[in-house]
N, C-alpha and C positions, 0 to 999 in steps of 0.2 A: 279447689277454692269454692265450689258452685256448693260442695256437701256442706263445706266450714259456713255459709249463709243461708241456707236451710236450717242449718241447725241451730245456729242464732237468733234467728228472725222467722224460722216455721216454713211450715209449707204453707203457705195462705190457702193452697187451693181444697186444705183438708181442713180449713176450717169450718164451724158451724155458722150458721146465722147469725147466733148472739156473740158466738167470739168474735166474728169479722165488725156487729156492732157496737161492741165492748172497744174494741182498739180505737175506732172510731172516735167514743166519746173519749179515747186515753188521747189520742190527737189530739182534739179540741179542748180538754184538759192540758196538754202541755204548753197549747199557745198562751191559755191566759195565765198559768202557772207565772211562766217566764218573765210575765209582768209585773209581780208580784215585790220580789226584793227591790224591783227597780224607782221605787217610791219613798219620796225622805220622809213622809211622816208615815208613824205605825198605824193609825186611822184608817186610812186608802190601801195598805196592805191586808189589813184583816178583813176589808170590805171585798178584795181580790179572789183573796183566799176563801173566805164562804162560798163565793161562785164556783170554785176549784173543788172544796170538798165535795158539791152536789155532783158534779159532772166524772168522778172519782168514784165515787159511790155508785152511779149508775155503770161505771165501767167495768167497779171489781162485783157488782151484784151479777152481769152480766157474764164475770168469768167462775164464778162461783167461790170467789175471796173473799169470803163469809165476814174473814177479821177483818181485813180491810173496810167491807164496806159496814160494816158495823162502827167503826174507828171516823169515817166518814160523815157517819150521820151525827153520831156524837162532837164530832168537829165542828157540823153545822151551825149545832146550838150553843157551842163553845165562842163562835166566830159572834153570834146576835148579842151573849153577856158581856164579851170585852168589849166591841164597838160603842157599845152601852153603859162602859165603864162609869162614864160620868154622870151616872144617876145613881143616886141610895141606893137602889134596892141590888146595883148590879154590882157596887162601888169594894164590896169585900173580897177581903183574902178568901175567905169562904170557897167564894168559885173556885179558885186554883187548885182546891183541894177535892171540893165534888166531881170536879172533872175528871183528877187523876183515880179517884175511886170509881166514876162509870168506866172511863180507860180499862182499869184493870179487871173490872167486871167484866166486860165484855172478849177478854183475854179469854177471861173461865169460859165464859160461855160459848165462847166461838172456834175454843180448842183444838186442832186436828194433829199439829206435830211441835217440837219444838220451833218451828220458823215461827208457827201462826203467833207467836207471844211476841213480834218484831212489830207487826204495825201499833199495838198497847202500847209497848217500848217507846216507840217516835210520838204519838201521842202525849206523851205525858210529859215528854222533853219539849214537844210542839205549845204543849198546854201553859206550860213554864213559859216558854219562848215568847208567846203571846200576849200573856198575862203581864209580862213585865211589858216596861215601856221604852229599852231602849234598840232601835233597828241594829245597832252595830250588834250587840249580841244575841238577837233574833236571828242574824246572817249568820254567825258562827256555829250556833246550833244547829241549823237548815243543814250543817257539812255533816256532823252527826245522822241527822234523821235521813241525809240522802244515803249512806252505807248501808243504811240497818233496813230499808224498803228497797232497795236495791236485787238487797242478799233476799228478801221476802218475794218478790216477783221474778227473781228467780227460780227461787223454789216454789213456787204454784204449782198443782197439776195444771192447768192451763195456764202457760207461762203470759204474766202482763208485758208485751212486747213493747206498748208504748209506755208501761210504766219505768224499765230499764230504759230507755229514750230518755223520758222524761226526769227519772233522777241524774240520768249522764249531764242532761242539756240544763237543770238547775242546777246542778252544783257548777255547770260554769258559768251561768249567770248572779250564783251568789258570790263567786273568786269576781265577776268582773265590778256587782254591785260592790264589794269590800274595798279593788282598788280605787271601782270611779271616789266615794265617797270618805277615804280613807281619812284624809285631814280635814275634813267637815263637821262639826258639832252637829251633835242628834237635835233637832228643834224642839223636841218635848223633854230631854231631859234636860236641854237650860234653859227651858221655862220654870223647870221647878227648880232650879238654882238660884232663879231672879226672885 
């Protein structure tokens, strides 16, 4: 049993500095992750979720998850134009589409195997997810993009130990955010009904 939890969860004791720092920031990333779906309007999510890519970012730079933390930072600035939504300049389809094209760029660029094309992947579903306005179907997606980073930190050379944590413990906060909220109107989208 002692081998089956090594081998899941690492030997910590052969870790490096920056891996033991890396997991770190994935801990402190899961806490505020978790908070994330837990909010009825998509405003306070996206403002969650910016804090989450930074501290993501510094986790997978730290593991050497180049795509990830490339996908991160790109998320960052993706999280400043939706929140932003309600001004001109941020207000277009446009974004949705610049996004999925730096996405995809940085797929190319940050290349290493077939896995590394998985965090592009959730990005760009994420970017969708975002970009629209309604949480019940931002939750739905989140169950997608938790498989597809999942399988991605699993396959690191330095496996993201709190990032498998971390997509295990959100997808059951987005299964719990679906039921609490299930027969509740989204408040932004019947706002644009009225």
């Amino acid at each position: 049993m002692g081998d089956l939890i090594t081998k899941i969860f690492g030997d910590f004791s052969r870790m490096t500095t920056a891996e033991i720092v890396a997991q770190i920031f994935g801990f402190i990333g899961i806490a505020v992750f978790l908070l994330c779906f837990q909010f009825k309007e998509m405003k306070t999510a996206r403002k969650i979720k910016m804090a989450v890519d930074v501290i993501w970012a510094i986790h997978y730079f730290l593991l050497g998850g180049y795509p990830a933390f490339a996908i991160n930072v790109i998320c960052f600035f993706r999280e400043i134009v939706f929140i932003n939504s309600d001004k001109k300049f941020f207000s277009g389809k446009i974004w949705l589409y610049i996004f999925v094209v730096f996405n995809l760029a940085s797929a190319v660029l940050t290349w290493k195997n077939v896995f590394s094309i998985l965090p592009a992947i959730t990005a760009c579903i994420a970017t969708y997810s975002f970009w629209q306005k309604n949480i019940k179907k931002a939750r739905v997606l989140a169950l997608v993009n938790n498989g597809f980073m999942f399988t991605y930190d699993l396959t690191m050379e330095n496996i993201s130990y709190m990032g498998l944590v971390s997509e295990t413990l959100a997808f059951c906060s987005v299964i719990i955010a679906i039921i609490r909220h299930k027969n509740r109107k989204d408040p932004e989208t019947s706002k644009a009904k009225d």
